[in-house]
N, C-alpha and C positions, 0 to 999 in steps of 0.2 A: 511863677505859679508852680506848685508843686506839682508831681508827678500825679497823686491821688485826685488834686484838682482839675488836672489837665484830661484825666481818665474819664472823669464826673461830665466835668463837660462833655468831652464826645459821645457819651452815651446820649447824653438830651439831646445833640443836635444830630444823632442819629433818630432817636424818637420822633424827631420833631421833622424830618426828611419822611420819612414812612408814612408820617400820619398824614401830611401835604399831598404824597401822590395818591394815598388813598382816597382821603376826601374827594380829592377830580375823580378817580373811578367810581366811586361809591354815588357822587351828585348822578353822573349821568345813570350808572345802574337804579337807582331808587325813581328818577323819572322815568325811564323806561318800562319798568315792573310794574312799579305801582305797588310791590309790596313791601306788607308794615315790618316784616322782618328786614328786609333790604332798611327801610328809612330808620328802625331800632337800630341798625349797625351803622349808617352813615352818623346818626346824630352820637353815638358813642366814638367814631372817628373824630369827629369834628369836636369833642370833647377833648378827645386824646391829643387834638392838637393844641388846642388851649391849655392843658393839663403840662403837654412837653414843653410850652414857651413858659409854662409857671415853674416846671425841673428846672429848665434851664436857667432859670433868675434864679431859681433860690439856692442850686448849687454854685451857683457865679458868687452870688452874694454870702456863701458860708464858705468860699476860700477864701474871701478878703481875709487880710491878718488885725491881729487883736489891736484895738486903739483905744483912747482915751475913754469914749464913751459905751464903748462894748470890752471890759477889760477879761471875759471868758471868752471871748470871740464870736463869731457870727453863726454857729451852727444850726442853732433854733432856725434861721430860715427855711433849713431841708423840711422839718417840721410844718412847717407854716404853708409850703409848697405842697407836699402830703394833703394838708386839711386841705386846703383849693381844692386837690383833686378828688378828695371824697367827696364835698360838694355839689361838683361838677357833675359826679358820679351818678349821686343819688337823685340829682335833677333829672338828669337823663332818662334813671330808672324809672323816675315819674310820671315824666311824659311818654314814654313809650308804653308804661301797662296802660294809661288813661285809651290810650292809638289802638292799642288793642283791643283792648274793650270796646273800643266804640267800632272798632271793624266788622269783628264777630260777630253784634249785632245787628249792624245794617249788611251783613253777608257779602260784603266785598271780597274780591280776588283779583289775586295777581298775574300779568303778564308775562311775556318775554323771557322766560325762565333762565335758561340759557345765557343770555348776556346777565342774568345776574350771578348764576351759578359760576359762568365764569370769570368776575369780577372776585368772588369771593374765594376760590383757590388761589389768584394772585395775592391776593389779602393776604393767606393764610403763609403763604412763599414769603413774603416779606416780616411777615410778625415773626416768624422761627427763624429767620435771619437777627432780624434785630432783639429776640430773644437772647439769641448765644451770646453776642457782644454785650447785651447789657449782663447775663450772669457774670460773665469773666469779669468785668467791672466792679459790682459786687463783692468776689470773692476777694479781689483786692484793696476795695474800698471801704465796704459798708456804707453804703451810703443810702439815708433812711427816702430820701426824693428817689433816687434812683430804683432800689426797691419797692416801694410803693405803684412807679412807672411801669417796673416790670411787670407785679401781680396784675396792674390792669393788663399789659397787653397779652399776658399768659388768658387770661379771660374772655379777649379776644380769637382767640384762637377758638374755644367754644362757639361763643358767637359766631362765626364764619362758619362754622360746622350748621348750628341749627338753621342759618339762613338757606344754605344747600339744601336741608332737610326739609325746611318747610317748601322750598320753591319746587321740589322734586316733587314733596308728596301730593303737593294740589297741582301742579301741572298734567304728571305720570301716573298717579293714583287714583288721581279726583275727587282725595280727601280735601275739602273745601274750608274746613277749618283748620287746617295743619298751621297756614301761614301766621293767623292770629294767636294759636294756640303757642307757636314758636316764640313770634314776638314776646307775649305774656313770661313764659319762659326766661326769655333772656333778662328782662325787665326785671325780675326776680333774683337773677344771678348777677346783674351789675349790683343788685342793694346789699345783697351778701356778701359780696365784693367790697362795696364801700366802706359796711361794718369791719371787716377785717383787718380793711388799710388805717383804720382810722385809728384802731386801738394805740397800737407803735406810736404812731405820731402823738397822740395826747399823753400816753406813758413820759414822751421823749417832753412836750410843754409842763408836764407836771413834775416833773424832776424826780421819778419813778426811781427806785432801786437798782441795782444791779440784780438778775438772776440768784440765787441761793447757789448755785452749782458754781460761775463765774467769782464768787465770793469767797467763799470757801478755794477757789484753786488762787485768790489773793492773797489770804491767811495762809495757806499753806508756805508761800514765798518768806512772806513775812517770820515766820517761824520759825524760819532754817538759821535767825541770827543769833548765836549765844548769849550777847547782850540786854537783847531784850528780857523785861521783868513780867510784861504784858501788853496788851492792847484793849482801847476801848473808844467809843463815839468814833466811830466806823460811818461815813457816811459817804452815797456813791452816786454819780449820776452821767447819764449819755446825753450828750448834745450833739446834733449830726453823728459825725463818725469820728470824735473826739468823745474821751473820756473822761470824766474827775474823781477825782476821789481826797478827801482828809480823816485823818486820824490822829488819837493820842497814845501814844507811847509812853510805860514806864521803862525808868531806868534808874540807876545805881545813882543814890541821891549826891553821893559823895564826887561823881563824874563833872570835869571842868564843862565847862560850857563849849570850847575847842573839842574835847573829846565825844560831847554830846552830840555836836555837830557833823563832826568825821561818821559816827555810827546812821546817822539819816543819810547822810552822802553814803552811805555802803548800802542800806535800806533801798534807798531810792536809786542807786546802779541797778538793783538785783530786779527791784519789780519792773523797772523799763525794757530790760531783757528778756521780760514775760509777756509787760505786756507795753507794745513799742506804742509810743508819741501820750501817754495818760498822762496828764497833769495832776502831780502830787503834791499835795501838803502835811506834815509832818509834825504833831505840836510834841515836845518832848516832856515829862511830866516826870518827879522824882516819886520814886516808888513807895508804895503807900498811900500817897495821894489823893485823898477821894473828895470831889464834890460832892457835898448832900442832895444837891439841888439839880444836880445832873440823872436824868431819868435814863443816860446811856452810859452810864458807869461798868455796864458788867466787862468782866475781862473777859474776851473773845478768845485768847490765846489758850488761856486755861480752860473755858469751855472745849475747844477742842481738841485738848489734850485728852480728856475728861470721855 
């Protein structure tokens, strides 16, 4: 297993430890309170652990290495595990504004403040622990499950906050709708949540573009070769935390096909130095060239020369 693989995985089965001891604090905290903000934050635990055992399969399952019948490899799983958790997400989010709403108006409240209050600072000790480990994971992986993992549990972190807040304000206040009001709240900021995590991941199934900024610093590499006469039908895409990319290249009509060759193997040293593990393809095209019937004919090279 690769190092990037090995990294992916510790993150989820970190996730997936955190969110276990939670759920046990959080069951007993949510029966003893009684309240709906307590129970919005357990059932968003109990997500997050269903959410970490769906990380962990789909990063297990996007190291496997490329085989016959996945000849790009497995990445789309990290995606796939992503969309689970937005799912999961916005269920939650569901049931918990319905909880709310129905609290507020039959005017229920919460007890025991205290043991939840203090259920929810350990919450919040463990999420910024496993915060830090999954960034540094990230910053070395990119990995679109892992990410995705993080922004929920970053959200959590709020969550633990308004549950504090509500259980304070109607304990110690005797604001009487803080706790449902909190809930509503949170229910609100998981679906926001969801939309957000979701985008990436469907970008990533739709076989989205690369950035304009990321493209341009690939043309820029491309560029630097003498050889080249131009470039054209530029096409780019992320899967997991692998990348692709093909294009065609003019070149000197009169170049052997050993030479033509040699000049992609120099091409393709230079971009892997830029940008490490991308999978290139390289069609080589004699100059002048042009398909009529190719709607991606422009020359990019000379565009941004230009």
């Amino acid at each position: 297993m690769s190092s990037a693989a090995s990294l992916n995985r510790s993150a989820a089965l970190a996730s997936t430890a955190v969110a276990l001891l939670l759920v046990g604090l959080k069951v007993w905290a949510a029966w003893t309170t009684g309240s709906t903000a307590m129970l919005g934050s357990l059932a968003d635990t109990a997500l997050d652990l269903v959410a970490s055992l769906a990380t962990l399969a789909g990063v297990w399952v996007a190291a496997q290495p490329d085989d016959h019948n996945h000849r790009f490899g497995h990445g789309k799983a990290e995606a796939l595990a992503a969309m689970f958790q937005v799912v999961l997400i916005s269920i939650s989010a569901l049931s918990l504004a319905a909880r709310a709403i129905g609290q507020w108006a039959a005017g229920a409240r919460p007890e025991a403040a205290e043991g939840g209050i203090a259920v929810s600072v350990i919450a919040m000790l463990a999420t910024v622990a496993l915060l830090a480990w999954q960034q540094r994971v990230i910053r070395q992986t990119g990995s679109l499950a892992i990410a995705t993992d993080h922004m929920h549990y970053q959200s959590d972190l709020f969550l633990n906050l308004a549950v504090i807040a509500a259980l304070a304000l109607d304990q110690y206040a005797g604001m009487a709708g803080a706790d449902p009001f909190f809930g509503l709240a949170i229910a609100l900021w998981l679906g926001w949540g969801a939309w957000g995590a979701s985008q990436e991941a469907v970008d990533q199934l739709m076989d989205k573009e690369w950035p304009p900024e990321k493209k341009e610093r690939f043309l820029a590499v491309v560029a630097r070769h003498p050889e080249l006469r131009g470039l054209h039908d530029l096409r780019t895409r992320t899967s997991g935390n692998r990348d692709f990319v093909q294009f065609h290249v003019a070149v000197d009509p009169g170049m052997t096909i050993r030479a033509a060759h040699d000049v992609m193997d120099e091409i393709e040293a230079k971009l892997l130095a830029e940008f490490p593990g991308v999978e290139i393809l390289i069609h080589p095209d004699p100059e002048g060239h042009v398909d009529p019937t190719d709607l991606s004919s422009e020359d990019l090279l000379a565009n941004r020369a230009s």
